[in-house]
SERO-4910 file (N, C-alpha, C, O; in steps of 0.05 Angstrom, whole numbers):
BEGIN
 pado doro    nc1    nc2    nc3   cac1   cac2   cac3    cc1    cc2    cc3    oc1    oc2    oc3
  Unk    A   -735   -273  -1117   -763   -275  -1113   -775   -248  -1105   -794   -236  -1114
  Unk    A   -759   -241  -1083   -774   -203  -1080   -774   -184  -1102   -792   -167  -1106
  Unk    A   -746   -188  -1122   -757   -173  -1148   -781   -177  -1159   -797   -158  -1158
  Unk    A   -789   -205  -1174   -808   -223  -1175   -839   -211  -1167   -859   -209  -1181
  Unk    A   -831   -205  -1137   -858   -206  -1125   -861   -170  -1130   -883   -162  -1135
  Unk    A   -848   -159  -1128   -849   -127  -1131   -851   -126  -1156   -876   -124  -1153
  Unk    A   -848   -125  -1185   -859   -125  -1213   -886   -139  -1208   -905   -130  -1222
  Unk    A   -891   -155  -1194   -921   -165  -1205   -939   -143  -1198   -958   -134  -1211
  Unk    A   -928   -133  -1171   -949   -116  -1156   -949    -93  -1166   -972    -85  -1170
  Unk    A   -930    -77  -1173   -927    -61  -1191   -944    -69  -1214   -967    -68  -1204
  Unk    A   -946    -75  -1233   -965    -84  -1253   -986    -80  -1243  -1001    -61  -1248
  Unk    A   -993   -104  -1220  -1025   -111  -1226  -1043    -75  -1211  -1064    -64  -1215
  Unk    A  -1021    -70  -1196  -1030    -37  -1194  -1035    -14  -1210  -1055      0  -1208
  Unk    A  -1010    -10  -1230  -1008      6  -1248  -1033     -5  -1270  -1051     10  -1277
  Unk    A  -1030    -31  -1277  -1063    -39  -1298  -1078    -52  -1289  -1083    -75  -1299
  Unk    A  -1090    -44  -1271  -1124    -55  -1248  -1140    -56  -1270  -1152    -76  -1280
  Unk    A  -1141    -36  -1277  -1167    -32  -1295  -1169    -49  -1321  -1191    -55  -1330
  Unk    A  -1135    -59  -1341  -1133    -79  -1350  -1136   -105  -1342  -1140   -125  -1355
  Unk    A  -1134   -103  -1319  -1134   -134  -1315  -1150   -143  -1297  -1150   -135  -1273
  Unk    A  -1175   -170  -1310  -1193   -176  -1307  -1187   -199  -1272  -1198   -200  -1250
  Unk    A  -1164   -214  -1286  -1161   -236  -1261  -1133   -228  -1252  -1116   -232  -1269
  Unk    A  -1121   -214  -1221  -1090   -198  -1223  -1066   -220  -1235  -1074   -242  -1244
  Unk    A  -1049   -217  -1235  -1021   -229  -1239  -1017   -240  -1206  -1016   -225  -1186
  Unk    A  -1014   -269  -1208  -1006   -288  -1195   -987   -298  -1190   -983   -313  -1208
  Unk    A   -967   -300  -1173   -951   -313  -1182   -960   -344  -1169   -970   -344  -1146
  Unk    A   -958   -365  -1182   -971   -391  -1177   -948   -416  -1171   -955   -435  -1157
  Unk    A   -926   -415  -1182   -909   -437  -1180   -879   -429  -1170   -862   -443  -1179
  Unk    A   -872   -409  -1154   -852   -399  -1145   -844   -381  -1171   -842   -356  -1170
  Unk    A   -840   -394  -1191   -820   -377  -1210   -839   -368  -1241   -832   -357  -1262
  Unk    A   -870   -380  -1231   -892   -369  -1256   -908   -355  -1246   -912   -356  -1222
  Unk    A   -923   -335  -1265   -952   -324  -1264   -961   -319  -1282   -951   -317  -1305
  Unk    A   -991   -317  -1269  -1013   -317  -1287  -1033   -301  -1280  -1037   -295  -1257
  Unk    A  -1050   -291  -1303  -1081   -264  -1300  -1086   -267  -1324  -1075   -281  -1341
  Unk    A  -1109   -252  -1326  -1119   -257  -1351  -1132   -220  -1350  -1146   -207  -1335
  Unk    A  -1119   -216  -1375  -1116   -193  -1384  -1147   -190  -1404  -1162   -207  -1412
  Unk    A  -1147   -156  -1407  -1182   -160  -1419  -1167   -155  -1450  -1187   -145  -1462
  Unk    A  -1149   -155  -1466  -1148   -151  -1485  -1115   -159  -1498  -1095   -154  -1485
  Unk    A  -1114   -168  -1520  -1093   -177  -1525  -1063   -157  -1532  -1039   -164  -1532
  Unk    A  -1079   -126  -1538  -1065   -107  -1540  -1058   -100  -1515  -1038    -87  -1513
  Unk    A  -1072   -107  -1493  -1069    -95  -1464  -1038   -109  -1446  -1019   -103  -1432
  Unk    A  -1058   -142  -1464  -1027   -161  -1453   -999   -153  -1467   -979   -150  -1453
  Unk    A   -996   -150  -1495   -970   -144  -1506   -960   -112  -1487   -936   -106  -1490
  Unk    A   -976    -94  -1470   -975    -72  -1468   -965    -76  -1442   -945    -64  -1434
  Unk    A   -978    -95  -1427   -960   -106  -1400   -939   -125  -1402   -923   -122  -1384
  Unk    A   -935   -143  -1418   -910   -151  -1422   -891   -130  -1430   -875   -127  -1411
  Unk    A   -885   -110  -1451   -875    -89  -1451   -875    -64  -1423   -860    -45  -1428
  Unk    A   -885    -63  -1402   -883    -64  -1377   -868    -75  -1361   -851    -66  -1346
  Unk    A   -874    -93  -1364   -866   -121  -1338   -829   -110  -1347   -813    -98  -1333
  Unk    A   -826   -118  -1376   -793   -118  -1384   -779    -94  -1376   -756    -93  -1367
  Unk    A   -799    -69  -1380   -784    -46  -1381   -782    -36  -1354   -766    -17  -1351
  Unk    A   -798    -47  -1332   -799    -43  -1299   -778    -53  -1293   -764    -39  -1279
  Unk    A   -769    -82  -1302   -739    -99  -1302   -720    -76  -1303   -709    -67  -1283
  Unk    A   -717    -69  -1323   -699    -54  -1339   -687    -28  -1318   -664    -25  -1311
  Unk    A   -712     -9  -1308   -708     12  -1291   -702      1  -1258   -688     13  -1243
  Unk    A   -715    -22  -1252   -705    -32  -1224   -678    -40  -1230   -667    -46  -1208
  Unk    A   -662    -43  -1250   -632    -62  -1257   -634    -92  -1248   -614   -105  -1243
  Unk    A   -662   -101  -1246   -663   -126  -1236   -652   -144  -1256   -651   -138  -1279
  Unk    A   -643   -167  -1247   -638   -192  -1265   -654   -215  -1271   -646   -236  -1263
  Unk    A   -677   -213  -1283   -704   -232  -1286   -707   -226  -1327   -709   -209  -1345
  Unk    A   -703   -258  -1322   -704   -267  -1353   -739   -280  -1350   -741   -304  -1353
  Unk    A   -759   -267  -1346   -789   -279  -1358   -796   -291  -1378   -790   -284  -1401
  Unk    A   -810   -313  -1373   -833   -325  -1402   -855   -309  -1400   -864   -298  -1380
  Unk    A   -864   -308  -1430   -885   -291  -1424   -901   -319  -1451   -888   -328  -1470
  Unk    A   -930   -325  -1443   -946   -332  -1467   -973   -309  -1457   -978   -298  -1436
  Unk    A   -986   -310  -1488  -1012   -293  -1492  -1021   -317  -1503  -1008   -331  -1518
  Unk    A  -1050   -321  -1493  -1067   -351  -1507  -1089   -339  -1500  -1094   -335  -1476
  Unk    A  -1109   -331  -1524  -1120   -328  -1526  -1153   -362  -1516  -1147   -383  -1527
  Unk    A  -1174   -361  -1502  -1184   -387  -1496  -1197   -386  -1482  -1190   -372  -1464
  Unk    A  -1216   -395  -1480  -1252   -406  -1460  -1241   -398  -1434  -1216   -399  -1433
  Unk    A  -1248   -394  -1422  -1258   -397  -1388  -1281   -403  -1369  -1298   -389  -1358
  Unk    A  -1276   -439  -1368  -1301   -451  -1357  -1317   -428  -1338  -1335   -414  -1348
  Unk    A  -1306   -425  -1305  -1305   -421  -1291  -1308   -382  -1290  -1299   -367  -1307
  Unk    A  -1323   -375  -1261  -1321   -345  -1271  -1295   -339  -1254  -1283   -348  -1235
  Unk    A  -1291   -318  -1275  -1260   -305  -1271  -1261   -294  -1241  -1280   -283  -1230
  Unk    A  -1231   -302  -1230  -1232   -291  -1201  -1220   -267  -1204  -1199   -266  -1217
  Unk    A  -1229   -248  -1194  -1222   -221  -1195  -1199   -206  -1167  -1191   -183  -1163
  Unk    A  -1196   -228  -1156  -1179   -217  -1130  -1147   -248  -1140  -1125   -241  -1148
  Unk    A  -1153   -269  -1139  -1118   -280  -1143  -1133   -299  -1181  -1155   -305  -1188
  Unk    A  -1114   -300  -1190  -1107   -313  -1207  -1116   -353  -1202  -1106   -370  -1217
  Unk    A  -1129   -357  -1188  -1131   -383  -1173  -1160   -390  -1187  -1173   -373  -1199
  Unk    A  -1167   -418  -1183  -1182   -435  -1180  -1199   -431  -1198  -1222   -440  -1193
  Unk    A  -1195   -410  -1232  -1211   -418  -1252  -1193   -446  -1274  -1171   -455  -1277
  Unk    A  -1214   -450  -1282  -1219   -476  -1302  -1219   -472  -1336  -1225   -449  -1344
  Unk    A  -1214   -484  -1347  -1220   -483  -1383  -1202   -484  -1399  -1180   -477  -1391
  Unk    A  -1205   -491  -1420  -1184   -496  -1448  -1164   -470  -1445  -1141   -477  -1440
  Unk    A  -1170   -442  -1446  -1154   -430  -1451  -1133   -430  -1431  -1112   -422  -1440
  Unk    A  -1132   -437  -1406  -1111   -433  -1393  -1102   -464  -1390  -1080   -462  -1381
  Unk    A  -1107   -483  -1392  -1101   -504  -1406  -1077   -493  -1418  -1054   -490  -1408
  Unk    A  -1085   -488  -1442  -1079   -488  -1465  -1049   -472  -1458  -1027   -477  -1467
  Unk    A  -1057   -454  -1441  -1035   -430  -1443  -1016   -450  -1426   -994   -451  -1436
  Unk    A  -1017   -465  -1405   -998   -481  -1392   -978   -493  -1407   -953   -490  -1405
  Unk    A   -998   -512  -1431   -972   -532  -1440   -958   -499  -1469   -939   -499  -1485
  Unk    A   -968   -488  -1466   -953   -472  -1484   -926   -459  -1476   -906   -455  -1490
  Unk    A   -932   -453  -1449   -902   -444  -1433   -892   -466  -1423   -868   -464  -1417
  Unk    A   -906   -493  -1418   -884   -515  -1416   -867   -516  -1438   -843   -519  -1436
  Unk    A   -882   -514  -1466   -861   -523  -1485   -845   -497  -1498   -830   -499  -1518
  Unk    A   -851   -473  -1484   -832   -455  -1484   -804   -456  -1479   -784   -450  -1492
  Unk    A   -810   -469  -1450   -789   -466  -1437   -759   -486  -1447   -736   -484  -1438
  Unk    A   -775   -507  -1472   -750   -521  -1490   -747   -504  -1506   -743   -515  -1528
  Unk    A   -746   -482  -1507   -732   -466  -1528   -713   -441  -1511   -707   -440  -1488
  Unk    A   -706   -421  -1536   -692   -399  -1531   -715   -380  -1533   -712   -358  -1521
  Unk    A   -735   -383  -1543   -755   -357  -1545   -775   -355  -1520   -783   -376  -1509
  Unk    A   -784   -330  -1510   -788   -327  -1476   -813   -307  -1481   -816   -287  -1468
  Unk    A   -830   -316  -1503   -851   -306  -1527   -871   -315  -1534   -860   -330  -1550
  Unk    A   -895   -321  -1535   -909   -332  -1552   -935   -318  -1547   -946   -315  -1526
  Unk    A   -943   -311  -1570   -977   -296  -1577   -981   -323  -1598   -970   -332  -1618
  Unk    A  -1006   -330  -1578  -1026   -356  -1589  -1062   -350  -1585  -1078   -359  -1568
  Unk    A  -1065   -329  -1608  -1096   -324  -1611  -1111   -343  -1633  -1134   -336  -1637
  Unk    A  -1105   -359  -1644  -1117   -377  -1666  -1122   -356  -1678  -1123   -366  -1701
  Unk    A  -1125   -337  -1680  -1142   -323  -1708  -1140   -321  -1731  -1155   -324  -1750
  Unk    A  -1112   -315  -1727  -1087   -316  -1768  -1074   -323  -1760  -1058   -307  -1749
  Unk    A  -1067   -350  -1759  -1035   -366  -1761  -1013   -347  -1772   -990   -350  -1763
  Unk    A  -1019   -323  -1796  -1006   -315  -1812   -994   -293  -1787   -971   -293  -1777
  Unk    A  -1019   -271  -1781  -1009   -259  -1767   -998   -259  -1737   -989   -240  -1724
  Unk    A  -1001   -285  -1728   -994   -290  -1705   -956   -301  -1714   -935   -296  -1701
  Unk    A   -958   -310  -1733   -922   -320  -1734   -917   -294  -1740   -900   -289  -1724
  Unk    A   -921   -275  -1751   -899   -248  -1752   -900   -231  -1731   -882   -215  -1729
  Unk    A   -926   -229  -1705   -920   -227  -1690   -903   -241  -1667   -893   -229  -1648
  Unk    A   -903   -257  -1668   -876   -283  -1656   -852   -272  -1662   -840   -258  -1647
  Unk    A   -843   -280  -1693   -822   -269  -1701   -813   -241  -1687   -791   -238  -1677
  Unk    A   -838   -217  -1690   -831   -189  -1677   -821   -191  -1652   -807   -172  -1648
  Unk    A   -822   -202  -1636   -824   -221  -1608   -798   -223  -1605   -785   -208  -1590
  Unk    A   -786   -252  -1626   -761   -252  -1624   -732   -229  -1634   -708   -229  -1631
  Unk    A   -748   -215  -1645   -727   -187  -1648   -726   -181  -1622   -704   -181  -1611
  Unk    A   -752   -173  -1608   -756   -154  -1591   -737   -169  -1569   -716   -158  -1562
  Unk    A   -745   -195  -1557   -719   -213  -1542   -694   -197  -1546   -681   -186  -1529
  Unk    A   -688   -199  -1577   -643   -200  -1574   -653   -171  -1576   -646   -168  -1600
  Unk    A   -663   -152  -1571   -656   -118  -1561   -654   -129  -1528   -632   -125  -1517
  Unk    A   -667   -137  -1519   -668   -141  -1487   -651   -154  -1485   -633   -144  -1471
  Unk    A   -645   -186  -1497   -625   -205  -1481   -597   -188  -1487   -584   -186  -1467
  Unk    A   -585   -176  -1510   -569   -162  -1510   -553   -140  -1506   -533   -130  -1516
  Unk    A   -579   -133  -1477   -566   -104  -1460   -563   -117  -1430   -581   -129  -1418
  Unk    A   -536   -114  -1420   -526   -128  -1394   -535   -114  -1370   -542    -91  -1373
  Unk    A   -535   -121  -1353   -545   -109  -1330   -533    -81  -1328   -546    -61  -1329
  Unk    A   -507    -82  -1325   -491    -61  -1336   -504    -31  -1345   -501     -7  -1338
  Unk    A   -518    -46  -1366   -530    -21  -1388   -547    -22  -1377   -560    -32  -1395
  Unk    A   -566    -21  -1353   -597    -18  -1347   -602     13  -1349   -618     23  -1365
  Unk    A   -580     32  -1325   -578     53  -1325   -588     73  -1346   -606     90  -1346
  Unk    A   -569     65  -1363   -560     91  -1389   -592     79  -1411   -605     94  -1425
  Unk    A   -597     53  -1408   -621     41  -1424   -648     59  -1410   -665     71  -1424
  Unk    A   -649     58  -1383   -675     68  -1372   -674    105  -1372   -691    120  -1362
  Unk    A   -649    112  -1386   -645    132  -1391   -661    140  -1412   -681    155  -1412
  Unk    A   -650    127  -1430   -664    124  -1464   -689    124  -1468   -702    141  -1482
  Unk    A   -700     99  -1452   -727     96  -1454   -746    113  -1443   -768    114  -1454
  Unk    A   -742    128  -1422   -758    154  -1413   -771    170  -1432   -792    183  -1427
  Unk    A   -757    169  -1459   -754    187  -1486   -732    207  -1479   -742    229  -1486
  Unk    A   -714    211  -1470   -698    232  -1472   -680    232  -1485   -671    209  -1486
  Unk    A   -667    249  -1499   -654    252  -1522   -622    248  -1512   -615    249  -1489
  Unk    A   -611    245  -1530   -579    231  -1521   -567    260  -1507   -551    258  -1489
  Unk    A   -575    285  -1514   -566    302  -1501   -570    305  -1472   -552    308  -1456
  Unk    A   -597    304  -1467   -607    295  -1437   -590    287  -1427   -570    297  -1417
  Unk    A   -604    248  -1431   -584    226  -1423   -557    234  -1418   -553    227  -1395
  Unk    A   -530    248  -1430   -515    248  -1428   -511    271  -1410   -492    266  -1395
  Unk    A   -523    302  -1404   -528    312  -1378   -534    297  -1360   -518    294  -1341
  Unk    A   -559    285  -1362   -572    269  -1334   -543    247  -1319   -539    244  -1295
  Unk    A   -528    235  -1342   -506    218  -1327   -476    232  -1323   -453    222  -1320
  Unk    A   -482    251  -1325   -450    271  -1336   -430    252  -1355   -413    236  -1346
  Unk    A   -435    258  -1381   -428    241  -1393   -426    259  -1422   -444    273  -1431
  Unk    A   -395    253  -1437   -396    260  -1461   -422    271  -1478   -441    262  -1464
  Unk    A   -433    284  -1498   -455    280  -1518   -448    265  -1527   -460    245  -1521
  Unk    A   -424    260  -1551   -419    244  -1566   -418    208  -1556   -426    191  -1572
  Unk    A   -411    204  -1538   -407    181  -1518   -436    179  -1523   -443    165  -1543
  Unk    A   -460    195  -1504   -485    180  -1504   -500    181  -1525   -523    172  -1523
  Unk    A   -492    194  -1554   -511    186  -1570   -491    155  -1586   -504    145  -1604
  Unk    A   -469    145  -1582   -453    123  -1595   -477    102  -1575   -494     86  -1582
  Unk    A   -468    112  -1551   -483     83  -1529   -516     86  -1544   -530     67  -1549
  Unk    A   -522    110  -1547   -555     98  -1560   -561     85  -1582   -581     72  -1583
  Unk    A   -540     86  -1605   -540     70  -1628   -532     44  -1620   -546     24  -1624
  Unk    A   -507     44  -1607   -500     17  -1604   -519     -1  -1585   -518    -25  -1582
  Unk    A   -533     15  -1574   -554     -2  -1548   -585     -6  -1571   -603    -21  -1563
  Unk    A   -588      8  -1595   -609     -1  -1619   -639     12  -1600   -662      4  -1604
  Unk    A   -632     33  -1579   -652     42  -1567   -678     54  -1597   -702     58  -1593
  Unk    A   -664     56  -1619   -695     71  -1643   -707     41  -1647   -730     33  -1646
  Unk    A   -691     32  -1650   -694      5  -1667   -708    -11  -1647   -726    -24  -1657
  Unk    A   -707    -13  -1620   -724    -30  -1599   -756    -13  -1600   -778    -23  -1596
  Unk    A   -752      7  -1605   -774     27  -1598   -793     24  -1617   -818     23  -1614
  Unk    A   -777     22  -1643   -794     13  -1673   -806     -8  -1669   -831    -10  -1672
  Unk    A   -785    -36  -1657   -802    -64  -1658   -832    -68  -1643   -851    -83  -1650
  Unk    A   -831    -46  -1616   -850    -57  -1599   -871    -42  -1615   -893    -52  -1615
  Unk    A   -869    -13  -1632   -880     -4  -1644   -906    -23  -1668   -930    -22  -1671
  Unk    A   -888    -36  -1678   -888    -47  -1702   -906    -76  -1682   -928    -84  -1690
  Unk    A   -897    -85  -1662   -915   -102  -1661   -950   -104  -1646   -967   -121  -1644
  Unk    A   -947    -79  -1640   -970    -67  -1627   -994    -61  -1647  -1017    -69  -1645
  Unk    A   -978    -35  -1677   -990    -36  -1700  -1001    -59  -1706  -1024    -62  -1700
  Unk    A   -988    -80  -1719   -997   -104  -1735  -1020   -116  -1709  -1044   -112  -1713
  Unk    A  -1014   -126  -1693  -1037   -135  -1673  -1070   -115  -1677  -1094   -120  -1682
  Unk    A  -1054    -92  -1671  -1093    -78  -1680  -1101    -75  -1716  -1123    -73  -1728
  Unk    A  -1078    -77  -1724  -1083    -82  -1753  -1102   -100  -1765  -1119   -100  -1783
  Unk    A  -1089   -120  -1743  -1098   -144  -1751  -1129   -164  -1728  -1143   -184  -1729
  Unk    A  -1123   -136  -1710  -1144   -149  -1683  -1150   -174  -1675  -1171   -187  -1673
  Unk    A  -1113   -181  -1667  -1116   -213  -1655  -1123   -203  -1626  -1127   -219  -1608
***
């Protein structure tokens, strides 16, 4: 729970200015805000994961994006006591998340079309994350900094050849492409 509670705050500090209602946590092990833009939300979920990643914490998150009404005016200090379809909406969506394997969902109604390939992008983006062990947080938050395997493998005193094998085999281009790729298509497509 103190990991938990230190990523939120982290966030809702680092994107104030993104975020309209902060990150809540509301049910011991959920939260909720409401972000001013859907590119902003995919931009803090890609946050939230990659803060995981550099703390070596062990927190497997749901994340939904639901796009939806808000009776009530947005509270600007906790995540509490607004009303309306869209967060409705966004509830039973991470209820029925949580019967699955996917820990994902962008639900803007706008293109069914482009909302399932960003899903899909989603679930790539999952098995790059679910498939680096705590283990690998290190040499991963290495990677992700942008530093080149030569770095990385100074920064850990470590073979070159060793840390550029661990960067292929850890798919650090290939994670970097997906979130790439799903950021593109979203403003492409301006869900």
């Amino acid at each position: 729970m103190a990991d938990f509670k230190q990523i939120v705050n982290y966030v809702n500090h680092k994107w104030s200015k993104e975020i309209l209602s902060p990150l809540t946590i509301t049910l011991g092990d959920e939260f909720q805000g409401v972000i001013d833009s859907t590119e902003n939300a995919i931009k803090v979920i890609f946050e939230i994961e990659e803060e995981i990643i550099n703390n070596n914490q062990d927190l497997k998150l749901r994340y939904v994006i639901n796009k939806g009404k808000i009776d009530t005016p947005i509270n600007k200090n906790i995540a509490y006591e607004m009303l309306g379809e869209g967060l409705t909406s966004a509830r039973e969506k991470l209820t029925g998340l949580k019967k699955g394997k996917s820990r994902f969902l962008i639900n803007t109604r706008e293109n069914t079309q482009s909302e399932e390939i960003i899903n899909d992008l989603f679930k790539i983006y999952q098995n790059f994350l679910d498939s680096w062990k705590k283990s690998d947080h290190y040499i991963v938050k290495q990677f992700l900094s942008n530093k080149s395997y030569q770095e990385v493998a100074e920064n850990l005193d470590i073979n070159i050849s060793s840390s550029w094998r661990r960067k292929k085999s850890l798919n650090i281009e290939e994670y970097t492409i997906c979130k790439k790729l799903i950021l593109n298509l979203n403003n492409m497509l301006n869900v």
